[in-house]
N, C-alpha and C positions, 0 to 999 in steps of 0.2 A: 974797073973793068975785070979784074984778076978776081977780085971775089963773086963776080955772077960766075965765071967758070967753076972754080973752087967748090961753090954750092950745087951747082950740078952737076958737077964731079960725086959730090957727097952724097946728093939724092939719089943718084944712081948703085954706088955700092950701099947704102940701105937698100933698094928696092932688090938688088941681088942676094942679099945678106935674108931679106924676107921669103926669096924664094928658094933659096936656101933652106931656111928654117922651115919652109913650109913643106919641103921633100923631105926632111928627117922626121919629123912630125910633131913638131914645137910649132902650133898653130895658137899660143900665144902670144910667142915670142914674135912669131912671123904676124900679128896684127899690129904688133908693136911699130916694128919694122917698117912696114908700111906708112903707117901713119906717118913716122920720123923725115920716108924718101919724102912722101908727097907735101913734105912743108917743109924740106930742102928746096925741092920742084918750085914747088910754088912762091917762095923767098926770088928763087934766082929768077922766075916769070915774071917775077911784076917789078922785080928792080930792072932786068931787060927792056920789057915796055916803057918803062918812066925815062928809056934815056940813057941811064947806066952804062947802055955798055957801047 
């Protein structure tokens, strides 16, 4: 149960951490970013639906 929070905890400061980078203006870094939150997100989404938590 602790790791579906964990991971969405983590999804979340990536997606900050992107938009972050994406006002400084590292719109590399910030596609990075992105990517990383939305497969925290999405790890901690479908272990929640299966039961998990």
């Amino acid at each position: 149960m602790r790791h579906v929070y964990i991971r969405g905890i983590m999804g979340l400061i990536w997606l900050a951490a992107a938009m972050i980078s994406g006002v400084s203006g590292n719109l590399q870094m910030s596609g990075l970013y992105i990517i990383m939150g939305g497969v925290f997100l999405y790890s901690a989404y479908t272990t929640w639906k299966k039961g998990g938590m």
